[in-house]
N, C-alpha and C positions, 0 to 999 in steps of 0.2 A: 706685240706683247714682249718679245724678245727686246725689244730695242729699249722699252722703257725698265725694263730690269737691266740691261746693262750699262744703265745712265746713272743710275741710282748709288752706285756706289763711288761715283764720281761725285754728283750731288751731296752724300753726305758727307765726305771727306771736306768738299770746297769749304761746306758751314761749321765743318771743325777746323778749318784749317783760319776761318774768319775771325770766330771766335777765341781762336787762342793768338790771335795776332790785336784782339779787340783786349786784352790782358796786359798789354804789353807797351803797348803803346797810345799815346793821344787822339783817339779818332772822334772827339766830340764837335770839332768842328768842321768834319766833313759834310757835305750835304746832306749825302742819301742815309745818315747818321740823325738831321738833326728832327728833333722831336719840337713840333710846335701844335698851338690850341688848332683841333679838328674844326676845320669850317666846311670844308670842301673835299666829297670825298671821289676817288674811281674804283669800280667795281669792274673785275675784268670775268665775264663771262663767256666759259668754254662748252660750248653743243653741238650738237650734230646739226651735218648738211640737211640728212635726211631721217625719216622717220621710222615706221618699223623696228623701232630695239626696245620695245618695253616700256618700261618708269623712267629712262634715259636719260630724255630732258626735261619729263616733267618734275622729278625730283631736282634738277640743277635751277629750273625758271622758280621752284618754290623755294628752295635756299636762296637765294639772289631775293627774292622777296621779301622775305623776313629778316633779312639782312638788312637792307634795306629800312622798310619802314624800322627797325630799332636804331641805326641811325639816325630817323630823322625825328625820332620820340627825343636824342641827346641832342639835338639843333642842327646836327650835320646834313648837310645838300648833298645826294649820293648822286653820280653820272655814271651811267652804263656802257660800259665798252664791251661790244659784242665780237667774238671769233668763232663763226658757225652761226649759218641760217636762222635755224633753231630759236636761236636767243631772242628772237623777234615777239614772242610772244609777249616777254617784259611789258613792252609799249604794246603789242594788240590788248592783252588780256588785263591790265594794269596801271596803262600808262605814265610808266615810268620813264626819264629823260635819256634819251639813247644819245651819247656824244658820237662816238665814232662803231664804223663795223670794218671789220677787217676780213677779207676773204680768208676762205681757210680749207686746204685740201683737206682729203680725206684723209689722207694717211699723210702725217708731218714726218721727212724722211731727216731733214739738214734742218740747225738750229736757225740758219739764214731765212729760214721761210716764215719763223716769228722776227724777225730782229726789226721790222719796220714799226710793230706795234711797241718791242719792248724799249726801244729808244726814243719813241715819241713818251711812255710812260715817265722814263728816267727824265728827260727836256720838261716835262710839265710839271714834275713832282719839284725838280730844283730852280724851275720859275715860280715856284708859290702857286701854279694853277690849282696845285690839289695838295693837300697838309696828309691825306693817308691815300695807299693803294692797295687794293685787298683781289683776289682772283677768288672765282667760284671753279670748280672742275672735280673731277669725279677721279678717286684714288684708285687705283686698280688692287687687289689683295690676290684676288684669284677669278679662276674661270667665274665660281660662285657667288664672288660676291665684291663687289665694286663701292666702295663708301663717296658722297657727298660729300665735300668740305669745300669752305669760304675760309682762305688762311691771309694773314696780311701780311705785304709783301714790302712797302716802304710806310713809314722809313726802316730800315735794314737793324735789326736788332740781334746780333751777333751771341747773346746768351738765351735770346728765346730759340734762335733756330738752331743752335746747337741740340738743347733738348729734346726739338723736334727730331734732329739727326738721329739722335743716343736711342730716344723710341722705338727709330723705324727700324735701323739698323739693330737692334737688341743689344748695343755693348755698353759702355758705361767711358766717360772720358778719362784718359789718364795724363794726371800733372805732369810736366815735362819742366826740366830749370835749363831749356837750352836757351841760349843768348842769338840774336837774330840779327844779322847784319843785311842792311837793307842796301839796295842801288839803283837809282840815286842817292835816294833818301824816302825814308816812311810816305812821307806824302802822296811822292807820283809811284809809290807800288799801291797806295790805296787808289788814287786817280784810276790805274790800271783794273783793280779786282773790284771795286764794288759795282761798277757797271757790267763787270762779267757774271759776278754774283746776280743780280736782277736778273739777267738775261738766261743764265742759267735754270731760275727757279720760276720761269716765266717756260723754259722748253720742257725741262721736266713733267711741268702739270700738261700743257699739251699731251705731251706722249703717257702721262698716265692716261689722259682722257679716253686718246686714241684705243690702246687697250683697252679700257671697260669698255667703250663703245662697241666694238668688235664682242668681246666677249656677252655682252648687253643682249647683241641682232642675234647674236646664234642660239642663245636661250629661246628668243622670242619666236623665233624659226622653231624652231623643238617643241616648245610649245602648242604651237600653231597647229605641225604636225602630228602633236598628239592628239590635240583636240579634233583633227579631223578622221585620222583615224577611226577614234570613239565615236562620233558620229555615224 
């Protein structure tokens, strides 16, 4: 829980700090910039190993569902990339198309421990494998209450996720007229940050997840014990 609150304000600084660099400069023919017609979509779904925490995953496997099929009511082909067991359900209960799974501790300590899935995303997205990338994972707010969201993650939209930012964070963006000298040159600092950006907001939902999970099992435990109590 600790760890994903103190990411978070790192997090939302990177997507103001994108966003006001996205003002300023040419970034429309960066890749993970460019906006093309939806054919192909990944859906990256984050769950538990294991079971016992409640509505956990079965709230995550039903978002990822209806995600899904309204994709493919717009003609879009969704693939499912799964990180935690869990996620298996998609294809048992559903059968929906699972491209890849990627192991996943329990507790995500170092952002090295997604970087395998989050650069096969970025390698596919700017091969044309997939026109959009969207993550399912579970928001942490408090011990009490953990929100569901499907947010999409490429191509990289520099005033959407600012407002995501401004939201979470509660402040409000403020205009700046400073002048920005780049080095080398704009290019290879975007080269640089937008693959750290992905990768970023790729660790982030991890460790939100991690939290509500956590916070999920200890309800469900509490519960458990009340209900035997009562008995």
């Amino acid at each position: 829980v600790a760890q994903a609150a103190y990411t978070r304000a790192y997090a939302h600084a990177a997507r103001a700090i994108l966003a006001d660099l996205a003002e300023r400069v040419d970034v429309g023919s960066h890749s993970l910039l460019e906006r093309r017609e939806v054919k192909n979509t990944a859906l990256v779904v984050i769950t538990s190993n294991r079971g016992l925490a409640g509505g956990f995953n079965s709230k995550l496997i039903q978002a990822a569902h209806e995600y899904i099929v309204e994709s493919e009511k717009k003609g879009e082909k969704t693939e499912v990339i799964l990180l935690g067991k869990k996620g298996k359900k998609l294809f048992q209960h559903f059968n929906h198309s699972i491209a890849a799974e990627f192991e996943k501790v329990d507790i995500v300590s170092h952002i090295n421990e997604i970087m395998p899935m989050a650069r096969m995303l970025i390698k596919d997205y700017q091969e044309k494998k997939y026109d959009k990338i969207a993550i399912t994972f579970t928001d942490f707010k408090s011990a009490l209450q953990q929100i569901t969201r499907v947010v999409e993650l490429l191509p990289l939209d520099p005033q959407t996720m600012l407002v995501r930012s401004d939201k979470e964070s509660g402040q409000e963006k403020i205009h700046t007229e400073f002048e920005f000298l780049f080095e080398p040159d704009p290019v290879s600092v975007l080269d640089q940050l937008l693959p750290r950006m992905m990768e970023m907001q790729v660790y982030q939902a991890v460790l939100e997840s991690d939290a509500s999970e956590h916070s999920a099992r200890m309800m469900a435990m509490r519960n458990a014990s009340d209900a035997a109590e009562d008995m």
